[in-house]
C-alpha positions in Angstrom: -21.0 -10.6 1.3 -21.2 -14.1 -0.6 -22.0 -13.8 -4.3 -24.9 -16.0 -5.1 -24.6 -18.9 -7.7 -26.6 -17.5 -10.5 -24.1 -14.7 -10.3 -21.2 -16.2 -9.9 -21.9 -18.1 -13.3 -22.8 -14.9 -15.1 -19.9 -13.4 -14.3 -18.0 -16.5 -15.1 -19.9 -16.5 -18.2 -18.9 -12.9 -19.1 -15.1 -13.7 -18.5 -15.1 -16.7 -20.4 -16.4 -18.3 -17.7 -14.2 -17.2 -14.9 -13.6 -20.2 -12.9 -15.6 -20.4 -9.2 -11.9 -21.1 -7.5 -10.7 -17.5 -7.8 -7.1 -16.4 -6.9 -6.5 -13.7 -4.5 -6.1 -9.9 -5.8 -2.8 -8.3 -4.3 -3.5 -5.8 -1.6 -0.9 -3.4 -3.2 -2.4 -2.6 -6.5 -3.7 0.3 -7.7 -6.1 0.4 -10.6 -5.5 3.9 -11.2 -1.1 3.5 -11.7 0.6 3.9 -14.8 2.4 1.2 -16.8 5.3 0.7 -15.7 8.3 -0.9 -18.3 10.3 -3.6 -17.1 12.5 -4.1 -20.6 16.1 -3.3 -20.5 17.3 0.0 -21.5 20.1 -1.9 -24.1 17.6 -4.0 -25.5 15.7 -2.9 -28.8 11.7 -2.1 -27.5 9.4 -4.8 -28.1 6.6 -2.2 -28.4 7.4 1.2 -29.9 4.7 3.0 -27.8 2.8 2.4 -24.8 -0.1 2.6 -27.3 0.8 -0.2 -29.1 1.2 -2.1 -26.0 -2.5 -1.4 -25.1 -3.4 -2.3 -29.4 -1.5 -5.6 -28.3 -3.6 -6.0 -25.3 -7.1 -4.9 -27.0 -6.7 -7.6 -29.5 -5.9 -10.7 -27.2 -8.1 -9.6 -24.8 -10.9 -8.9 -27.4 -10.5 -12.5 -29.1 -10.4 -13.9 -25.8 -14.1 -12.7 -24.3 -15.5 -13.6 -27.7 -14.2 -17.1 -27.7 -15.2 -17.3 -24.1 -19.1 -15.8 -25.0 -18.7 -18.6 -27.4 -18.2 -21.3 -25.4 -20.6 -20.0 -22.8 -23.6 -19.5 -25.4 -23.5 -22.9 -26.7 -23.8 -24.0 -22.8 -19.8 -25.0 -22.0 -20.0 -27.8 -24.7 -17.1 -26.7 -26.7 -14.0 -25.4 -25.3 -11.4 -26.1 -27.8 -11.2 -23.2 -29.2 -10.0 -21.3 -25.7 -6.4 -22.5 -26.3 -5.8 -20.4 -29.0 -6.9 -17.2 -26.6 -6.1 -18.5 -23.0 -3.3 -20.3 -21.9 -2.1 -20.8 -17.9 -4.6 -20.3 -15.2 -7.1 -18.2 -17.5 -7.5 -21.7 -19.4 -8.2 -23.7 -16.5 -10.6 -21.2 -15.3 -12.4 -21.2 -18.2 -12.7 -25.1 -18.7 -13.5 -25.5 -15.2 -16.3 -22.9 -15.3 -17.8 -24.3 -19.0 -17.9 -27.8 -17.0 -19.7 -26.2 -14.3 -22.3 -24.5 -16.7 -22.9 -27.8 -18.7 -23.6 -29.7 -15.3 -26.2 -27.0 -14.1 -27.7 -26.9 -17.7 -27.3 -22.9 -18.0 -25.8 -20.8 -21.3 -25.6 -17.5 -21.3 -27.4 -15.7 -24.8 -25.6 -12.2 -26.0 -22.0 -10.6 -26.0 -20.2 -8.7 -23.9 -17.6 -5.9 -24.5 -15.1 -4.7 -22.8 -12.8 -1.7 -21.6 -9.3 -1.4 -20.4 -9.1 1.1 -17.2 -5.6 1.2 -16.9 -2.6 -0.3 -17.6 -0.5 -2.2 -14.5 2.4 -3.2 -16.1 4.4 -3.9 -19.0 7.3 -6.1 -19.0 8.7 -7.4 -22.4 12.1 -8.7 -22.7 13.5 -10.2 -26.2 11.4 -13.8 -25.0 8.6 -12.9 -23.5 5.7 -10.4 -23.3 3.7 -9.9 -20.2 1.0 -7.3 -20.1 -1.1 -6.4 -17.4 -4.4 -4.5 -17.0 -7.7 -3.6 -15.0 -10.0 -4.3 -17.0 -14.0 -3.5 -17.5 -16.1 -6.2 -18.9 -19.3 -5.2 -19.9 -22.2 -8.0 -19.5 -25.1 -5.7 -19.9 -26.0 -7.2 -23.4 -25.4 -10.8 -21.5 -28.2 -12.8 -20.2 -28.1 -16.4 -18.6 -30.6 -18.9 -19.3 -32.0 -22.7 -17.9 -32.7 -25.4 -20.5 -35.8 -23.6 -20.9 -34.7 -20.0 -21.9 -35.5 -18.6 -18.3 -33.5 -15.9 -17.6 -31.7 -16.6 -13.9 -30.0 -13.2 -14.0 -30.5 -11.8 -10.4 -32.3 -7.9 -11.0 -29.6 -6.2 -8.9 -26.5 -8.1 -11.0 -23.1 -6.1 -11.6 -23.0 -5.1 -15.5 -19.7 -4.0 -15.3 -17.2 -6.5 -13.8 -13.5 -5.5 -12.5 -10.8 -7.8 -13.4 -7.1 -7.8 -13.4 -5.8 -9.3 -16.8 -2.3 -10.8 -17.5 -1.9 -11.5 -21.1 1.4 -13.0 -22.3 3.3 -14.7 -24.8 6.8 -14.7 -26.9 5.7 -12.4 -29.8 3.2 -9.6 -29.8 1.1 -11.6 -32.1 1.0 -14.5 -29.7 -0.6 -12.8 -26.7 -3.1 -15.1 -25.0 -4.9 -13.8 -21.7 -2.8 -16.0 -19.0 -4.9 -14.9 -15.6 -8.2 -13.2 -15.6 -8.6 -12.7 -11.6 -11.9 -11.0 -10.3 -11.4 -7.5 -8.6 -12.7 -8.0 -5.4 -11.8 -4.4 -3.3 -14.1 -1.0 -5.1 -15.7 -1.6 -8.6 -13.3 0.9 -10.4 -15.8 0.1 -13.5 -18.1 2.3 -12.3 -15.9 5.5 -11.3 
């Protein structure tokens, strides 16, 4: 079933305004696996629990959705704060998607939170930190307007949007959210 435009934007909106061009979800995924460690057994753990790899996570993720409500409150005007969240595909997404809302005139007014489901993956190595996660984003609190404050949230919108989430970086305090790709198969957000 096609997603119609007002929600499409929303939902980019919500994920830091997930780009209309999505990227295909892989059929073998399961958001319900554990994470599963890539680093070598010789080299010293990046993270010292899996914990801390989901603290890690939380926090890029978390500055990311509120740089990306940011953007999309003020219409789309102002991304140049998403490259210190966003990096990769994520940051194209979310450029493309704020030039989309500042050409149809919409904002969105509110926040959105967010919850992590599950952890995919984690693979850290002494360069580079990649973590992966289904995530829950939360829109409920998230409305989007027209240049006249019209709401043009459709009544029977999704408040509580499945992604898969790559964040990844050199350093655990450079973690920037790399590919935000819309869960397209059962919402696990509302299990």
């Amino acid at each position: 079933m096609p997603i119609p435009r007002a929600r499409r934007l929303t939902l980019a909106a919500t994920a830091a305004a997930l780009a209309f061009t999505l990227s295909g979800c892989s059929a073998d995924a399961d958001p319900t696996s554990s994470p599963r460690p890539t680093a070598s057994d010789d080299a010293a753990p990046i993270f010292a629990s899996d914990e801390e790899a989901i603290s890690a996570f939380q926090a890029s993720y978390g500055e990311f959705l509120e740089a990306s409500v940011d953007v999309t409150n003020g219409g789309g005007a102002d991304v140049d704060g998403l490259s210190e969240v966003a990096s990769g595909q994520a940051l194209l997404d979310e450029q493309q998607a704020a030039e989309e809302l500042t050409a149809e005139g919409l904002r969105t007014k509110g926040s959105a939170s967010f919850s992590i489901h599950s952890v995919q993956e984690v693979d850290a190595t002494a360069d580079s930190i990649s973590i992966t996660a289904y995530v829950c984003d939360d829109i409920h609190a998230l409305d989007l307007i027209d240049d006249s404050g019209t709401s043009v949230v459709a009544d029977d919108r999704v408040s509580d949007v499945p992604y898969t989430v790559v964040v990844a970086g050199a350093h655990p305090a450079e973690l920037k959210v790399n590919e935000k790709v819309l869960w397209e198969r059962e919402n696990f957000c509302l299990a």
